[in-house]
Every structure is written in C-alpha cells, then in structure tokens.
N, C-alpha and C positions, 0 to 999 in steps of 0.2 A: 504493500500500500504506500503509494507518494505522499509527500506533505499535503497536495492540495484535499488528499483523498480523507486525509486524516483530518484536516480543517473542517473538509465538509462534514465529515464523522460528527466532528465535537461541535459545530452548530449546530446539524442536526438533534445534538443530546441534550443541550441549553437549550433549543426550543421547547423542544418536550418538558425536560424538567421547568421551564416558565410556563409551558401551558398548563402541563397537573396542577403546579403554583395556584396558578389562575381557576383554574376550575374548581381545587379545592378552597380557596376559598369564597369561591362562589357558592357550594355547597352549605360551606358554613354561614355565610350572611345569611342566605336563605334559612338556615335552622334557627339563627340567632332572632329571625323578625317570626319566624313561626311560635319561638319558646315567649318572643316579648308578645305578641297577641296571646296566646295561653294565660300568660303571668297576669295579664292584664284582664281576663276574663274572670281568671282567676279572684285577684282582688276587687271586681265588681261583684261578687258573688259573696266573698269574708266582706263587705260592706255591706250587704243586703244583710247577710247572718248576725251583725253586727247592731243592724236598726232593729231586726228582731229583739233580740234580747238585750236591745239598751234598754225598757220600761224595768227588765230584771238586775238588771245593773247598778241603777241608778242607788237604792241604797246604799249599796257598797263603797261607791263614784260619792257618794255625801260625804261616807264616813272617813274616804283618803284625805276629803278638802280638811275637815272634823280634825284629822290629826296630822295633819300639812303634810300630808305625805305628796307628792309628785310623780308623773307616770311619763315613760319614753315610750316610743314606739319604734321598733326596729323592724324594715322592711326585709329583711334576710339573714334569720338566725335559724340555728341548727338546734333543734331539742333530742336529747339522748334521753331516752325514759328506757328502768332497766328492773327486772325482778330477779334476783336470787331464791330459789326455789327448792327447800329441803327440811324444815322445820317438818314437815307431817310425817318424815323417817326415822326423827330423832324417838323413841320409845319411852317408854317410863323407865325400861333396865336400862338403859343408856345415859352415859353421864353428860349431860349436856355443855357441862363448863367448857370441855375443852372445845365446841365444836362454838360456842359464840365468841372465844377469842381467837376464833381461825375464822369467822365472818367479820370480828373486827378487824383484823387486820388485813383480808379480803378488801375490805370498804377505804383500807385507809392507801393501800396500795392504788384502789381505784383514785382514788384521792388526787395521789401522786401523776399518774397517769394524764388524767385530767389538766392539771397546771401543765404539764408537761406540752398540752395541745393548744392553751389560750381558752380553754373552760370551766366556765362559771358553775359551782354548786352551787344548784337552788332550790333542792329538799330533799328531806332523807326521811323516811317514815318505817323503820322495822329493814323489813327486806328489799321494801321500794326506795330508788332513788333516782335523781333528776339532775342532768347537767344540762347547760345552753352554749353555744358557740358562737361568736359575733354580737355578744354583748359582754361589757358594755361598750366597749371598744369595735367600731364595725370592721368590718374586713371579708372580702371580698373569699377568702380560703376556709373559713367554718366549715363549708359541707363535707371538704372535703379530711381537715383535721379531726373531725368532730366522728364521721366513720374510721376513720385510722385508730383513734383512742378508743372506739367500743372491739375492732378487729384485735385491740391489742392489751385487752381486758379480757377480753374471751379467749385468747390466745392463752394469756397468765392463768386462769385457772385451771385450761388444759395441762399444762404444764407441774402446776401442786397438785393436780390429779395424779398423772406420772409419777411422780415422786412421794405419794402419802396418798394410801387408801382413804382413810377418812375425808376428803375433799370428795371423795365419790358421790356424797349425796347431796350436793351442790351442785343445782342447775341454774345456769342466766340467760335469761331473756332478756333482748334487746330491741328496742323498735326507735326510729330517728325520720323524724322528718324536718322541711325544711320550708318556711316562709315568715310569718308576722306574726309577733310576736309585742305586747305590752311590758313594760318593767317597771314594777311599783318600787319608789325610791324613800328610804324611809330614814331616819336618823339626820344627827349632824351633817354626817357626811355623806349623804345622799347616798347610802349604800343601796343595791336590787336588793331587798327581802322577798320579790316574789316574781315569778311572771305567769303571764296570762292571753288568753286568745287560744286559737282555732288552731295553731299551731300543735298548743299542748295539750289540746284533748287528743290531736290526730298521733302523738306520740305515744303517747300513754295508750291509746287502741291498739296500735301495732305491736307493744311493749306485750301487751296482754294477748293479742291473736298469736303471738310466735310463737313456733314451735321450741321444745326444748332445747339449749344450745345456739341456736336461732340468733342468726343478727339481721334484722328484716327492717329495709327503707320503703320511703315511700317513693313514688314516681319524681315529684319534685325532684329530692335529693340524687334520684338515680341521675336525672338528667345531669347533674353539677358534677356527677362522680365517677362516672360511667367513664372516663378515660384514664382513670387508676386503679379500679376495681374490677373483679371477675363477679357478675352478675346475673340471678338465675331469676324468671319468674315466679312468681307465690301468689299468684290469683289476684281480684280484687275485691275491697271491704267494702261494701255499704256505708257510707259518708249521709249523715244529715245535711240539707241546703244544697248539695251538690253533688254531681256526679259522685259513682262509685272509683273509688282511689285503689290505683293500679301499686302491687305490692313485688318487691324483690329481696330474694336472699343474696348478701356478701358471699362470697366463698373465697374470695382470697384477693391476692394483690396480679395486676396482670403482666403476666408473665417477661415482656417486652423491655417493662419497667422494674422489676424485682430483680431481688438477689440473685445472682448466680443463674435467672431465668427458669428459677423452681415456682415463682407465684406463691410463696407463703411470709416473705418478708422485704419493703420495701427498698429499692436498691439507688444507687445516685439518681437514675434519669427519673425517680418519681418525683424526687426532691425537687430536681432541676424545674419541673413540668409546674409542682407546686408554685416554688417561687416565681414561674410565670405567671401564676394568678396574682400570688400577692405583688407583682411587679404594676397591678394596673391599681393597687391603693396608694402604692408609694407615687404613682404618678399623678392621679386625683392629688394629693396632699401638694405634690411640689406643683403644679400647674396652677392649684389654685394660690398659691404662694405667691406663683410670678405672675399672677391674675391681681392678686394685691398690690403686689410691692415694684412692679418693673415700673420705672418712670417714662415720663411719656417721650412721643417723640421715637417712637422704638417700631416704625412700621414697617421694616423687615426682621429683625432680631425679636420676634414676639410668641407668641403662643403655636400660633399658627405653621409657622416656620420650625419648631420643634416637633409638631406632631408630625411636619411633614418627616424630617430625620429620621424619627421614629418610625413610621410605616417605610420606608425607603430601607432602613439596612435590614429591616425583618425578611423583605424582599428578598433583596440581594443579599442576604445573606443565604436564606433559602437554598437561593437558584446558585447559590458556590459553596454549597454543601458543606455548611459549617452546622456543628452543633448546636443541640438544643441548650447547651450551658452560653456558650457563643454569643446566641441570640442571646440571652440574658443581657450578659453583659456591654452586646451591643447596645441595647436598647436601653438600658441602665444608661450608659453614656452619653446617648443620643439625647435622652430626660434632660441632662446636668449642662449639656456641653456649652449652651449659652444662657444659663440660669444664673449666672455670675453675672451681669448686667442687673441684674438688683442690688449690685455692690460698687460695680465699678465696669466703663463703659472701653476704655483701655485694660488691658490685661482681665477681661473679662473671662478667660480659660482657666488662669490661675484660680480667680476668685469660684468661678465653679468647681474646681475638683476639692476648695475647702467647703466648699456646700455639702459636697457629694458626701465627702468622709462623713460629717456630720451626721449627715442624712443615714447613712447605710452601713454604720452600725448599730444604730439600732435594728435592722433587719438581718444583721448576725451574716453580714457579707464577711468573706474572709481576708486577711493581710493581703492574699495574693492577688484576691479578686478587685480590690478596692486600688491595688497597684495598675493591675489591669485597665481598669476605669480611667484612670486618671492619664495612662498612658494616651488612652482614646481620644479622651477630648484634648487635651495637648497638641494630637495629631490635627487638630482641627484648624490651627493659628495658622494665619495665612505668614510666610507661603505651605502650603502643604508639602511633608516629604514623608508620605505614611514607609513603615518598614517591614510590615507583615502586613497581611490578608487582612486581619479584622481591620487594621487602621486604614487599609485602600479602600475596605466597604464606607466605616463614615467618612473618609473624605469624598469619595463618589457620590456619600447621602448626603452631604452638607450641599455639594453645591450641583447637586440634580437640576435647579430649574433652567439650568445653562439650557439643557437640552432638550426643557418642555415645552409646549404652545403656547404658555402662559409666560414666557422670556420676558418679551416688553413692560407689562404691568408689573410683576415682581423685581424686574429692573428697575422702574421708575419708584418703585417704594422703596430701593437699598439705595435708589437716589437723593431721594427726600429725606431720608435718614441723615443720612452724610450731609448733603446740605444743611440741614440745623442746623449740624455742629462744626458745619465750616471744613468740613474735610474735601469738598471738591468746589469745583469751579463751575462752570455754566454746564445745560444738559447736552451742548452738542459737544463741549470736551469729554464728559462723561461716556456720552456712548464710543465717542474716541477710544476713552482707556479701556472702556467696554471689549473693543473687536480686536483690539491688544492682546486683552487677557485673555478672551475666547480662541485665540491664534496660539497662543502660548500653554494653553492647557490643555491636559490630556485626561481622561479616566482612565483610573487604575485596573479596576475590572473588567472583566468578557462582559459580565453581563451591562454593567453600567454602557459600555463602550456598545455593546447588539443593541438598547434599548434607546440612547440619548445620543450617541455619534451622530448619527445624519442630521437629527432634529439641531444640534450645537452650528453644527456648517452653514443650518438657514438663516442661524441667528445671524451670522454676520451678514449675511444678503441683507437681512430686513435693520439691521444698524447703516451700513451704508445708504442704503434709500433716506433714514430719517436725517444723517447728515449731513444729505446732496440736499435734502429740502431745505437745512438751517442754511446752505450756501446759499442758495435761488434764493 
C-alpha cells in the first residue's frame, strides 16, 4: 500500500469515526429531550399529587411555621430505603445479645458507607432505615453514588456471611428511587431532621416489594445508572396518581467499567465516567461565577466562548481517540482556561490555573491531574506551541472559529474587545492582522485540520473583500 493509499485509508477512518461521533450523539440528544419530556410529565403529575393532598398537609405545613422550622425542595435526590430482615429467626433458646451487637454494628458500618458516598441519614427505626443522596448539597452524581453505596452494603454483609455463620439470618432489602424530594430544616443550624414527598413513599414501596437480598431501582434511577450498572427487569408496581412504575434489579457493576472486567467491583473507567457527571456541577458552579464576576466589556472572552472550548475538545478529542480520563481533563481545562479574566485581563492563564487548583481540590482531582490542567490552559497563551496531543486539541478548541461560518461576527467581537482597551487600531488594520495570522496559522490536528482547513482559507477571501471596501 503507497502513502496516498494509506492517507486515503486514514481519512477514510476519521470520517467514520466523526460520523458515529455525530450520530451518537444525535442518538443521545434525542434521548436527552425524550427523558426531559418524561421528567417533565412526570412532575406535572407529583404537582397534581401534590394539590391532592395539600388540604392533608396543611396541618403539618402550620405546625413547621409553629416551630420555625423551614422546608427545601430538591428536584433530584436519590432515597435508599432498606430492611434488614431476621429478628422472626432469632428463638426464645437463642441468645439474642450477641446477634443485636452484630446489627449494630451492621448499621454502623452502613453508617460509614454512607458518608463515604455524600449521604445523608434521615431515619432509623429498629430494622428500617433511610438514606438520601443530593441533599443537602445538590449534585448532579447521587443516583449514581447512592446505588454504589447500597451495591456495597449488600456486598458487606455477603461477605460477614462468608466468614461467621450467625450473619446467616440477616437478610437486606433495598429499594432507591430517584426524583423530588422536600427537606424539613429544623434547629439553629438549619439541620434536615426529615424528608418528605412522593419520592419517599416510592422508596420505601420498592424497599418493601424486594425480594430477599434484592437491591431493586426504580425506572427513574435506572435511566441515570444504567451506564454503570448491570440491570435486570423486576416487573412493575402499581403507583397511586400515576402510571405503574417500571422496577429493576442491580446485579453488578458493568463489566467494560469494572475491575479486572469481572463486573462485581468498580474499576478506574467507572470513576472516570462518574466524575464526568460531576464534571457538569463543577461547571454550573464556575460558569455561574464568571456569570457574576467577569467584568464587562468581555464580548469574546465570555461565557459563550468557553462553552464553545468545551464542546470542541470533547469533539476532537473523541475523533483522536483519547480517553475517557482525557476528556476529563480536557474539559476540566477548557472550564478554567479563561476564567482568570475575573482576576486579571493580562496574564489571565496564570490567574486561571490558580482558580482551577482552588477549585479542584475540593473534587479530590489528583497532584498529577491538576499538573495536567494547568499544563492545558498554559498551552493556550498566544503564541501557541502545544507539545503533546491533549495540548494541540485545546489549542485547535481555543481558536476553532478561525474556521467556522461564523468568522466575521466572532471577529468583530475579539475586535470590540480589544478596542476598549486600546489594544488595536482601526477595523481595516485589524482584519489586516487578521489574514496575517490566518496565513500564519496552522491546526495541530487531523481532525481540526479535515473539519476547519478549507473553511480558514475562505476567511481570508472574505477579509480581503472587507479591506478592498475600506480602500474604495
């Protein structure tokens, strides 16, 4: 095979891999506007359930005002309702001490567990008890932390099974669902002492239908989980107000994503896949930051302009086959890379990667990965001279609109910019330096270079017309 033969080979195979790109996620937007019509039928439904039994409510609703208590409402919390199931074995000739300081310490391991995932205990009654995920703190990854920590509760007692007969007559049931949920706040410190809604009755139903051993979600939850988990159908329950609610059993972790590709313990890419999720709280948080604090005057360097980064090296990273950790950390950077412009309008790189550190330790990013980061947006300070792969993807992402249809207007806004502050001169010199730097620049990627090259080469036809017109 000659080189031409092998060029055309390898366009060929970046086509493809950007068409599946493309069509997968067309697949998913489409699922994405089917689950938000769902979700949204959904809570038109818990709002009718809601006007029913406000007349039964209202008591209650007197007595919080009565003792100043306060109530939140969280649009997406995860409730674990669970039984432990074996007091009717314990006998009269049976010593019963030792088997309730092996449920208490049962309860207190689940305890552990529990913090361990970012959930909330919010009652314990004998053998029943009740955790919530996504409160009070929202977060976007509860459903799926929230079935990890019952997989890994259920998992633990299998295990003192194993090891000490007497755990034999302990059975757990577990039922989780996932949507809205109320949180009554009570004391000084505005602690939950309780929650409430349609959430937690529908947990505590599945908690009580499951079979023994049983770790059984509801539909909701499956949809949030269902690309970390191996999932069996379990019929569906009878729901008051609303359709009958579609039930499934956990059986393990999915295989792709597990240890060693056994499917019974989570492995790095589940992790990774996770902190994708929580990668879109931390961007909420810092977007609406620079929604606050970026000063004005900022009408290329702004919001807009990050998201764009951001969907760009998802892209192409994709289509040059970098991991799913990769992606992270692309995208990570992409967030920060010009969020330093709430600090300072020169050296705006620097002041971003001390944002970032800030930022992304609290999400328990690691020494290396936070090196990495910083590396990225660095790469970003004009002139660009990215040194590896990841840093040619965002410098490709950074400055994408070279070779979009959209050139002229996004131009004339990195024009305006600069004019405020006096960094150029009139707009027919600008597009001047404009077809300069379009002449002078290259993308570093296949894909950037298949996707944006031709469209770059019009841009100077169409800067030249504009400053043959400033001549005339």
């Amino acid at each position: 095979m000659n080189k031409k033969e092998i060029q055309r080979s390898g366009d060929k195979e970046l086509a493809r891999r950007i068409s599946a790109l493309a069509k997968h996620n067309k697949v998913l937007a489409g699922r994405i506007q089917e689950l938000a019509k769902e979700n949204e039928e959904l809570f038109k439904k818990i709002e009718e359930y809601e006007r029913t039994i406000e007349a039964i409510e209202k008591p209650a609703q007197k007595e919080i005002v009565e003792q100043g208590l306060s109530v939140l409402k969280f649009r997406m919390a995860t409730v674990l309702y669970a039984e432990i199931k074996g007091f009717s074995k314990i006998s009269g000739e049976t010593p019963s001490l030792g088997y309730m300081d092996d449920l208490d310490g049962l309860m207190r391991e689940f305890d552990i567990i529990a913090r361990k995932y970012n959930m909330r205990k919010v009652k314990t009654i004998g053998d029943t008890f009740m955790y919530a995920g996504g409160i009070p703190e929202k977060n976007s990854t509860n459903p799926v932390e929230v079935v990890l920590a019952a997989y890994e509760m259920s998992g633990h007692l299998e295990i003192l099974k194993a090891d000490n007969n007497r755990f034999n007559i302990w059975e757990l049931r577990i039922g989780i669902h996932t949507g809205l949920v109320s949180a009554v706040l009570s004391g000084r410190n505005k602690n939950i002492s309780e929650i409430k809604g349609d959430t937690v009755n529908v947990a505590s139903r599945l908690g009580a239908a499951c079979s023994k051993g049983k770790l059984t979600i509801s539909v909701n939850t499956f949809e949030l989980v269902k690309e970390f988990f191996t999932c069996d159908f379990n019929g569906r329950m009878p729901v008051k107000y609303t359709s009958d609610l579609t039930m499934y059993y956990v059986t393990g972790i999915r295989p792709d994503i597990s240890e060693n590709g056994g499917g019974l313990l989570p492995g790095s890419n589940f992790y990774t896949r996770l902190r994708l999720i929580q990668f879109t709280d931390i961007q909420e948080a810092v977007l609406d930051k620079m929604e606050r604090e970026l000063p004005g005057g900022l009408y290329y360097h702004n919001i807009k302009h990050t998201i764009d980064v951001i969907t760009e090296v998802e892209l192409i990273g994709w289509a040059e086959g970098v991991t799913e950790k990769e992606v992270l950390l692309l995208k990570t950077a992409a967030l920060f890379h010009d969020a330093g412009h709430i600090e300072s309008y020169d050296g705006h790189e620097e002041a971003g990667v001390r944002f970032a550190r800030r930022v992304l330790k609290k999400y328990d990013y690691t020494n290396d990965e936070l090196d990495t980061i910083e590396e990225l947006i660095m790469a970003t300070k004009m002139p660009p001279e990215p040194k590896n792969l990841l840093e040619e993807i965002i410098c490709d992402s950074d400055l994408d609109y070279l070779g979009r249809s959209d050139f002229v207007p996004v131009s004339n806004l990195l024009y305006n910019e600069l004019k405020e502050r006096n960094m150029v001169g009139s707009i027919d010199e600008w597009n001047r330096l404009q077809i300069k730097f379009i002449r002078k620049h290259q993308y570093y990627t296949e894909t950037a270079r298949k996707l944006r090259e031709v469209n770059k080469r019009r841009q100077i036809e169409r800067l030249k017309k504009l400053t043959e017109k400033e001549e005339n």
